[in-house]
MARNU-279290 format. One record per residue (C-alpha): x, y, z. Coordinates in steps of 0.02 Angstrom, whole numbers. Each point is the difference from the previous one (the first is absolute). Layout:
MARNU-279290
+--------+--------+--------+
:      x :      y :      z :
+--------+--------+--------+
:      X :      Y :      Z :
...
+--------+--------+--------+
//
This chain:
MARNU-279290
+--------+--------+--------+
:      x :      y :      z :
+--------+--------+--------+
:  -2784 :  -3725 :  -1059 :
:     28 :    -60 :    176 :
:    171 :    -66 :     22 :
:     73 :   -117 :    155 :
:    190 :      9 :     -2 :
:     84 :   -136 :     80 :
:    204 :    -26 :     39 :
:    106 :    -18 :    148 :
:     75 :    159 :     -6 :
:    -26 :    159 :    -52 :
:     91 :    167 :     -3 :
:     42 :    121 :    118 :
:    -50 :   -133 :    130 :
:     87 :   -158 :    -43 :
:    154 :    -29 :   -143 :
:    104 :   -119 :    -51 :
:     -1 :     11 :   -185 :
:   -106 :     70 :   -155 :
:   -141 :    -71 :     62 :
:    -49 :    123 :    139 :
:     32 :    146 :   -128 :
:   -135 :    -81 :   -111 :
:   -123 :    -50 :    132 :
:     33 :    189 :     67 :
:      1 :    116 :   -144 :
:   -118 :    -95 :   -142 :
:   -175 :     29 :    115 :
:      3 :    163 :     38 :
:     40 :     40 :   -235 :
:   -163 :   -122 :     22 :
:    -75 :     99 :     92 :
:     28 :    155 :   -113 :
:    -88 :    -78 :   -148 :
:   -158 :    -24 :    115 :
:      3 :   -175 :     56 :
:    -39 :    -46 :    197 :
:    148 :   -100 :     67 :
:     59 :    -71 :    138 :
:    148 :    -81 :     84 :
:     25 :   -134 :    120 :
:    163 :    -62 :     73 :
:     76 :    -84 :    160 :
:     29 :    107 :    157 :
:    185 :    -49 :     49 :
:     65 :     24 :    157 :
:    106 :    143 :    -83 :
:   -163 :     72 :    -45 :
:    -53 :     15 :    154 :
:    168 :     63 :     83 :
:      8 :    165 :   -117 :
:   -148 :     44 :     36 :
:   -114 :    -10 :   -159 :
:   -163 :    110 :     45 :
:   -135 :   -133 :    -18 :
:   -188 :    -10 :     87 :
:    -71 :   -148 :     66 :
:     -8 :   -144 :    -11 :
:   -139 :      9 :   -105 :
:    -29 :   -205 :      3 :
:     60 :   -140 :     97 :
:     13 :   -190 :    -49 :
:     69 :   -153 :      5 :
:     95 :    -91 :   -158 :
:     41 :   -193 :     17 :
:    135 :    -69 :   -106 :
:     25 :   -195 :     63 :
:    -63 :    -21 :    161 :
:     32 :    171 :     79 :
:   -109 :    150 :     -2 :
:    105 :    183 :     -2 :
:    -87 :    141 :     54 :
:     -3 :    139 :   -129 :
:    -66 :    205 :     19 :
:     -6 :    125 :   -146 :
:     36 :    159 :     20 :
:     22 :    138 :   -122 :
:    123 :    142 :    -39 :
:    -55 :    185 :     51 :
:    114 :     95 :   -106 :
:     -3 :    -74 :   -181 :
:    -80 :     83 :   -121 :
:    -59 :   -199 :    -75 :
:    -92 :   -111 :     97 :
:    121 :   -113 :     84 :
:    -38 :   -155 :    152 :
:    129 :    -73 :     95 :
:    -12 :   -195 :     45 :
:     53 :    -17 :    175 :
:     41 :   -202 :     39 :
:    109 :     10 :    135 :
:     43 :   -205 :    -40 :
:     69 :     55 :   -188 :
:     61 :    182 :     13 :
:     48 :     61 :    184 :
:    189 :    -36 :    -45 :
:    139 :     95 :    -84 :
:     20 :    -98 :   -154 :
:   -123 :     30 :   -164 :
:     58 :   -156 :    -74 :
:    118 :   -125 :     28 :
:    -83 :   -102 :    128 :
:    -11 :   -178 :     14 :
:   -186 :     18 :     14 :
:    -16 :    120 :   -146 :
:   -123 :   -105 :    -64 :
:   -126 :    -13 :    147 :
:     20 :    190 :     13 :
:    -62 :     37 :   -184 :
:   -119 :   -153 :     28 :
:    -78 :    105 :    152 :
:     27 :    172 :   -110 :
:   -112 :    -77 :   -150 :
:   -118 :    -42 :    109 :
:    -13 :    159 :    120 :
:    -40 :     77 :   -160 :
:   -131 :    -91 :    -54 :
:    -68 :     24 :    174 :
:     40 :    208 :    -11 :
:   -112 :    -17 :   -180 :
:   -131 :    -55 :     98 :
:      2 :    137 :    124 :
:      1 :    147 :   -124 :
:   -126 :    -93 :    -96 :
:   -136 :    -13 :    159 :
:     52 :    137 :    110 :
:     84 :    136 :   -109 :
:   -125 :    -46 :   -167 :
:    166 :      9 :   -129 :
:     50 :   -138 :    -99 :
:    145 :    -28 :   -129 :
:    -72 :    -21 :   -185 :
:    194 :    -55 :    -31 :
:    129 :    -90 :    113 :
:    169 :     44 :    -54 :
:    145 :   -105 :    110 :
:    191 :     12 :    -16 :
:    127 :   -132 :     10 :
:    -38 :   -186 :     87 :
:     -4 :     63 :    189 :
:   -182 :     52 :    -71 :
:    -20 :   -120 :   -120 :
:   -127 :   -121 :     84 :
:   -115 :    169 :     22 :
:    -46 :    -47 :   -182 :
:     -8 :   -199 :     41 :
:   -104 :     27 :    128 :
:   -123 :    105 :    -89 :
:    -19 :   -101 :   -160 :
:    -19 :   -165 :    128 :
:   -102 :     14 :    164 :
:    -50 :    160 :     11 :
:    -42 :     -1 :   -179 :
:   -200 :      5 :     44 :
:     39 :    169 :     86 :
:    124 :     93 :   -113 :
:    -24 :    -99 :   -149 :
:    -20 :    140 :   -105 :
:    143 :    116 :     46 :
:    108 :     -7 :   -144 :
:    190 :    -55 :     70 :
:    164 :     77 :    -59 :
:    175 :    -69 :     45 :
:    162 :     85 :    -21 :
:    171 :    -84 :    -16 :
:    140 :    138 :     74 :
:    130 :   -149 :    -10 :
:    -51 :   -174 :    -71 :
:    172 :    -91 :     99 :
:    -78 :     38 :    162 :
:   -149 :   -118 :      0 :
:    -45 :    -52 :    189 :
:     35 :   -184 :    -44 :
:    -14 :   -133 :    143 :
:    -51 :   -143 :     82 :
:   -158 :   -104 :    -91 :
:    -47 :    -13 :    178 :
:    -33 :    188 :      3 :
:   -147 :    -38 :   -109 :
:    -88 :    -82 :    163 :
:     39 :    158 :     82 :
:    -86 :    109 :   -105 :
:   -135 :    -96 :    -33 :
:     36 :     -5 :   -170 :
:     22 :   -158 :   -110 :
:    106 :     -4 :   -171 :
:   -154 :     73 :    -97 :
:     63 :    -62 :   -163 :
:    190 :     62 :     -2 :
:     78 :   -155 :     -4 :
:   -122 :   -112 :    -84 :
:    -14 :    105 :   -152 :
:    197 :     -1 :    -38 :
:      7 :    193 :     28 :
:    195 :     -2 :     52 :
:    132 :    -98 :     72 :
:     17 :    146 :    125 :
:   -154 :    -56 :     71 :
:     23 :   -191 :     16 :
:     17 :    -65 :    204 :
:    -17 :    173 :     78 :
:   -107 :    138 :     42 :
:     31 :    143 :    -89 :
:   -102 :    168 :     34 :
:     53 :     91 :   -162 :
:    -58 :   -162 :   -105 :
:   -170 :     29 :     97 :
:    -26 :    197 :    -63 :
:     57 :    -31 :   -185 :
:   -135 :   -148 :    -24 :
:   -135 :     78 :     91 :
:     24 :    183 :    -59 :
:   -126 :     88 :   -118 :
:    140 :     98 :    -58 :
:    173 :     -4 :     41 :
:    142 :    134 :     -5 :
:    170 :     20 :     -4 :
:     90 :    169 :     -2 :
:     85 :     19 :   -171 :
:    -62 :    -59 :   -169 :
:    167 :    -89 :    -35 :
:     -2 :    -75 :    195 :
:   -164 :    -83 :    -83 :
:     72 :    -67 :   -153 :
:    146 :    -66 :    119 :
:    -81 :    -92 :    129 :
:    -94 :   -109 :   -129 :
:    162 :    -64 :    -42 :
:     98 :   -161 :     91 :
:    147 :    128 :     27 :
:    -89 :    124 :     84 :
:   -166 :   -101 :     45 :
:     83 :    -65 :    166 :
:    -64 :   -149 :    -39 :
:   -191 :     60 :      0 :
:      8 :     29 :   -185 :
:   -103 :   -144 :    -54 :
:   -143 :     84 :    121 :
:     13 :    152 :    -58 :
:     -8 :    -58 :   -182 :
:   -160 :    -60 :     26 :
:    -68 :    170 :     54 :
:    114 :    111 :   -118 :
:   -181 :     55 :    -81 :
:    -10 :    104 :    172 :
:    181 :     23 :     49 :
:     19 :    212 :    -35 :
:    182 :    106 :     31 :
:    -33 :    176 :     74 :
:    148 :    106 :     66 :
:     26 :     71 :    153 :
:      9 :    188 :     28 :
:     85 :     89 :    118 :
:    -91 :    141 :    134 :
:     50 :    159 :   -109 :
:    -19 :     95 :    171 :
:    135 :    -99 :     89 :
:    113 :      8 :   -160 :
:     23 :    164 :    -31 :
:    158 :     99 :     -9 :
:    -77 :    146 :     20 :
:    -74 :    -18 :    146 :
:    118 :   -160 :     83 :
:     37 :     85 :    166 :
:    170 :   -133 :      3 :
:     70 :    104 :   -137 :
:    134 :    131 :     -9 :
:    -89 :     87 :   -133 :
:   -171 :    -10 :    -91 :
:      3 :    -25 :   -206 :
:   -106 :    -60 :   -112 :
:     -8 :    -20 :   -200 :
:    -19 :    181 :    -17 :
:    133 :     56 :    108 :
:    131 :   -144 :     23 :
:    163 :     87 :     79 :
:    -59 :    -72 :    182 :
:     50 :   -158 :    -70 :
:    167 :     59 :      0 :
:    -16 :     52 :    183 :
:    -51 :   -169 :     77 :
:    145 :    -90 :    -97 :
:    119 :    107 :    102 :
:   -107 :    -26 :    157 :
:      6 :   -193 :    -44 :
:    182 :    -19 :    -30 :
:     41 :    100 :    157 :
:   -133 :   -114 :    110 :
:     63 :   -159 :    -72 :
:    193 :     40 :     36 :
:     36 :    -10 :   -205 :
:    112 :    156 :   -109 :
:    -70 :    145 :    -26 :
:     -7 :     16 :   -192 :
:   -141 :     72 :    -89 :
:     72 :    -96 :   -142 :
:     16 :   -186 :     40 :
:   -166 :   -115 :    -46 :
:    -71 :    -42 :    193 :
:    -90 :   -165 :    -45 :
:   -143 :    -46 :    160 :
:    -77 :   -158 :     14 :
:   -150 :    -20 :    161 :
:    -34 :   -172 :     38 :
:    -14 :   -171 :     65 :
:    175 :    -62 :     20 :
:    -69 :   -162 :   -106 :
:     53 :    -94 :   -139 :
:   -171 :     14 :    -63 :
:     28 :    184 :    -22 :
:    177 :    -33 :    -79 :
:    101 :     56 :    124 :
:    107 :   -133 :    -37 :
:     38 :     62 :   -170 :
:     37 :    163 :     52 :
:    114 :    -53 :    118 :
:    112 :    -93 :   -150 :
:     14 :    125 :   -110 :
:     47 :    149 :    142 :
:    188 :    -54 :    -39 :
:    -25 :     32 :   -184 :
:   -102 :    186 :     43 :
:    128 :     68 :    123 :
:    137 :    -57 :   -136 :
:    -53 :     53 :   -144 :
:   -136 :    151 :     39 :
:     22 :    145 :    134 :
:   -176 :    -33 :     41 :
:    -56 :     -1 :    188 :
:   -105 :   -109 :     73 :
:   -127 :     -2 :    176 :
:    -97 :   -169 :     50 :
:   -141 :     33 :    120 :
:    -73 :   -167 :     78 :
:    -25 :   -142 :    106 :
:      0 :   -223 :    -66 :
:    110 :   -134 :    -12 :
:    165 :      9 :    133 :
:    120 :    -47 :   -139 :
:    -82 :    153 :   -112 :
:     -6 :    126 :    157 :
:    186 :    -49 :     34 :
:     63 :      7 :   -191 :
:    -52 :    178 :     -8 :
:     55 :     70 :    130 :
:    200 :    -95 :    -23 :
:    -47 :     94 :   -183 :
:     -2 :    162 :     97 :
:    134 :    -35 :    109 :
:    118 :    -46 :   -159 :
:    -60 :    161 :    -71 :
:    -40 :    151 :     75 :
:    -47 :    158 :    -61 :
:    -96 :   -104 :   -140 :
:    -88 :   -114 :     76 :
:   -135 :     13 :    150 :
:    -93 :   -128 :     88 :
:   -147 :      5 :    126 :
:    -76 :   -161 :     72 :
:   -174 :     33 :     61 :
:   -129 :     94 :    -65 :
:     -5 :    213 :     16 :
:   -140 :     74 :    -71 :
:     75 :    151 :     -7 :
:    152 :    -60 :    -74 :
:    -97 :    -75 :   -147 :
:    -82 :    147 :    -24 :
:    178 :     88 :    -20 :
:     63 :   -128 :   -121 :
:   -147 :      3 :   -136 :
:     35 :    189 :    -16 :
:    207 :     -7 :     42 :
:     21 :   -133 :   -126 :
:     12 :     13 :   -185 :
:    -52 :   -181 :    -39 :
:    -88 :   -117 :     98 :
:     44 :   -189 :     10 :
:   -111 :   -141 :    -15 :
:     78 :   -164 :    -74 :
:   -151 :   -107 :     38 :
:      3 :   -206 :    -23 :
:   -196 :     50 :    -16 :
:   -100 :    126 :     79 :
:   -198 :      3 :    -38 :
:     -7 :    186 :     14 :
:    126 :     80 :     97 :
:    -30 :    198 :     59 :
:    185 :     24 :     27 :
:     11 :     57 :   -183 :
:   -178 :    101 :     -4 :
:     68 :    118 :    143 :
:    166 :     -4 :    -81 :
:    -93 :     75 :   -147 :
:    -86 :    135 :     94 :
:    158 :     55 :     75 :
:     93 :      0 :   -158 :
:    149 :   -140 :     54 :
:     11 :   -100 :   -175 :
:    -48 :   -191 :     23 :
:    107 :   -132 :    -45 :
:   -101 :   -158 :    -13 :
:     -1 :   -182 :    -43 :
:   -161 :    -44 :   -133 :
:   -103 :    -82 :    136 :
:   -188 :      8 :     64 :
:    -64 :    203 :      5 :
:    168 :     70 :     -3 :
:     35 :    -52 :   -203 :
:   -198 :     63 :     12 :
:     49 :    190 :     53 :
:    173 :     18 :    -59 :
:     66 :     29 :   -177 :
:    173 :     11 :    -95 :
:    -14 :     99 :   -150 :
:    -32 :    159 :    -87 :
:   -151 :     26 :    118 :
:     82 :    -79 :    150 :
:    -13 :     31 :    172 :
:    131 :   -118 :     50 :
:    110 :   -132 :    -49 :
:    -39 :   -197 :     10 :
:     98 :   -168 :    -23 :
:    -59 :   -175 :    -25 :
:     96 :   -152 :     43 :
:     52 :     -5 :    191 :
:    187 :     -5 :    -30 :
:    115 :    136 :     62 :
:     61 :     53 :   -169 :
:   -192 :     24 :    -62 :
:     -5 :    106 :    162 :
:    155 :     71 :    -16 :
:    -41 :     58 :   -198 :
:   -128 :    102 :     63 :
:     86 :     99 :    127 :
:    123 :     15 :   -117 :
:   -154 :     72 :   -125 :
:    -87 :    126 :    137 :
:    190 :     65 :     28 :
:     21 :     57 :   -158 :
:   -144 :     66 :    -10 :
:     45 :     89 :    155 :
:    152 :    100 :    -82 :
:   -150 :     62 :   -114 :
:    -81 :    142 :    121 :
:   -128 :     28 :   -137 :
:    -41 :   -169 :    -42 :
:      1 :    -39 :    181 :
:   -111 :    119 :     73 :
:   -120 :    -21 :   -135 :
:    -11 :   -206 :     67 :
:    -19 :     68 :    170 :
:   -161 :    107 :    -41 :
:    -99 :   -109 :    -95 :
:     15 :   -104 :    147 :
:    -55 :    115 :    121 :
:   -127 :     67 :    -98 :
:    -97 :   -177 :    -24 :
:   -162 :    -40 :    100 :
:     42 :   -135 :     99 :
:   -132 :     38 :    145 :
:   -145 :   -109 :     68 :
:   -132 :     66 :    -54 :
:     45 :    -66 :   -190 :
:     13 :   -180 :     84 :
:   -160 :     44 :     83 :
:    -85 :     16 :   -154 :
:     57 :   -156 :    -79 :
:    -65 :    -87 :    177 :
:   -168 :     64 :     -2 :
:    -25 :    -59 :   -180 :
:     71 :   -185 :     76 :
:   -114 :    -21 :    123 :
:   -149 :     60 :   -137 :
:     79 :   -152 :    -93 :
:      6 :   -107 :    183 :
:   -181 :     23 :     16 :
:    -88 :    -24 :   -199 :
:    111 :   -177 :     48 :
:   -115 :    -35 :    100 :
:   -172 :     67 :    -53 :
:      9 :    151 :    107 :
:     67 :    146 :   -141 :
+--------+--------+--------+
//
């Protein structure tokens, strides 16, 4: 099939967040099974300051949203191995920021409809067109609106696929943005589909109703969201459409991941041969400033320093771990000032067991899936999460909180791979620490947990497969299978 990938950033060039690595990684295991895809994302000023190889422009334009017309070129990357076009609009993108701007929705207005316009170009001049449409999250939400509404004469039989990375992030604003984009309420408020949608304008709303098919990224993250507590407040919407609401994991790039090959490392290991593990948890507790001891637990948690990703429970029960456990502990991240602060008094009041870095080290991260034994992630909810996949893959035990994809990949049990708690309370959390230490006084018992984990297939090309059989579904929908 011919695929059209749309999102606002994609990895290596732009990343904030999961997003990128999905956008980045899940075309090219497309591409493996034999499908034609292509990518299309904003050219950002920081885009255009490293350098990207690109050729062009390829196609010039101008996009009006409201009264103003933005010019707009496409140009397209010379070194990927997919197809991929940047958007240049100068008016929505020449600026540091990815999001976060006070315009964010005139931006993703002018996005939507630069690439509607870039459709057109590789329909006329380049003879390609998508059989399938597949956009992520609500800055290219209105991709889909605008295809099912005006230019439905045109693309009207491309079969549309929308995937929800993170349903509380929705693009919601102004009803007056709905004169912007041209775009009226199209039956989203009149038809009782969700308080969430009632007196705004709300771009995530706008994908889910007008989607052939949409996606989220774990099978329990789409059992969740249909919910009121984790519908965020689109629930009643997307109970109307559960008949084509699907959950399909993440994976994680198995060539990036790899401790036998991670160039950040001390030492390669793998399931086979696992005494390099041993090696980086030295290397880690002498970067991080923490005792040497081959002995102690090193617990690692990489993250947003959120209370989404339970940070904030961590942080109440690290009096109860340093008093009761001789466990160590290093916190990798960036968030909230009250959570950056927290940790780092933590490793302040305790040194030698406790290590904090604010910011974000790639390297570093790298060092503390393979330096730690267990990896942290106490999550209020988390629709997929890849923090415990690599964890996996570089044998570091997770410790999660039954949530979204991460109660979806890890197990407690006699065929576990990790260990898992339910309520979010500290003593729930606290329980199993307490569980995966134990366990950790069991060399046996705990290297056996730590190689079924690294042993499982968690790479994109099984999520590729289960895509390519959605967008089969995406277009019988609509007569086109």
């Amino acid at each position: 099939m011919n695929v059209l990938f749309v999102a606002a950033e994609v990895a290596p060039y732009v990343k904030t967040g999961g997003l990128a690595d999905v956008a980045g990684a899940l075309p090219p295991a497309l591409q493996r099974l034999g499908h034609d895809v292509r990518v299309v994302m904003p050219r950002y000023r920081s885009v255009r300051e490293q350098g990207t190889p690109m050729t062009g422009p390829i196609a010039a334009s101008f996009l009006t949203a409201g009264v103003r017309a933005e010019e707009q070129r496409v140009w397209r990357a010379s070194a990927s191995a997919v197809p991929l076009y940047f958007l240049d609009i100068p008016a929505a993108f020449e600026r540091s920021a990815v999001y976060g701007e006070p315009d964010d929705a005139r931006r993703f207005i002018l996005f939507a409809r630069g690439v509607l316009d870039a459709m057109q170009h590789l329909r006329e001049v380049e003879g390609w067109q998508p059989e399938v449409v597949h956009c992520h999250d609500w800055h290219a939400a209105l991709v889909i609106n605008y295809l099912k509404s005006y230019y439905a004469y045109t693309f009207g039989h491309i079969a549309t696929v929308f995937t929800i990375h993170n349903l509380a992030y929705q693009g919601q604003v102004h009803p007056d943005v709905a004169q912007l984009a041209g775009l009226h309420e199209g039956g989203l408020v009149e038809n009782g589909m969700g308080a969430g949608i009632a007196n705004s304008f709300n771009c995530m709303a706008r994908g889910i109703l007008y989607a052939d098919v949409v996606s989220t990224v774990s099978p329990t993250y789409a059992r969740e969201i249909l919910g009121s507590d984790g519908g965020e407040r689109l629930d009643g919407l997307l109970r109307r459409r559960q008949d084509r609401v699907v959950g399909i994991l993440n994976g994680i790039d198995t060539g990036v991941f790899d401790p036998r090959t991670d160039r950040h490392l001390a030492a390669p290991y793998d399931a086979d041969d696992p005494a390099g593990k041993a090696v980086c948890k030295r290397a880690l507790q002498e970067r991080a400033g923490l005792t040497v001891d081959p002995e102690r637990p090193l617990l690692g948690i990489v993250s947003r320093l959120v209370e989404q990703k339970g940070l904030d429970l961590l942080h109440a029960i690290v009096p109860w771990l340093m008093r009761e456990t001789d466990a160590q502990l290093v916190v990798l991240g960036s968030g909230q000032p009250h959570l950056q602060e927290a940790f780092l008094r933590r490793a302040e009041q305790h040194p030698g067991r406790i290590a904090t870095k604010i910011g974000f080290d790639a390297a570093l991260a790298q060092q503390i899936y393979a330096g730690s034994d267990a990896f942290l992630m106490p999550s209020r909810f988390e629709p997929c999460g890849l923090g415990q996949l690599i964890a996996l893959r570089y044998g570091s035990v997770p410790i999660v909180r039954a949530t979204g994809g991460l109660v979806d990949t890890v197990r407690e049990g006699l065929d576990g791979n990790g260990f898992v708690f339910h309520r979010f309370d500290p003593k729930d959390f606290g329980d199993a620490i307490w569980r995966a230490l134990q366990c950790y006084r069991d060399r046996p018992s705990w290297a056996l947990v730590q190689e079924r984990g690294m042993r499982e297939d968690h790479s994109w090309d099984t999520a590729a497969q289960h895509y390519a059989g959605v967008y089969k579904w995406a277009r019988r929908l609509i007569g086109r299978g």
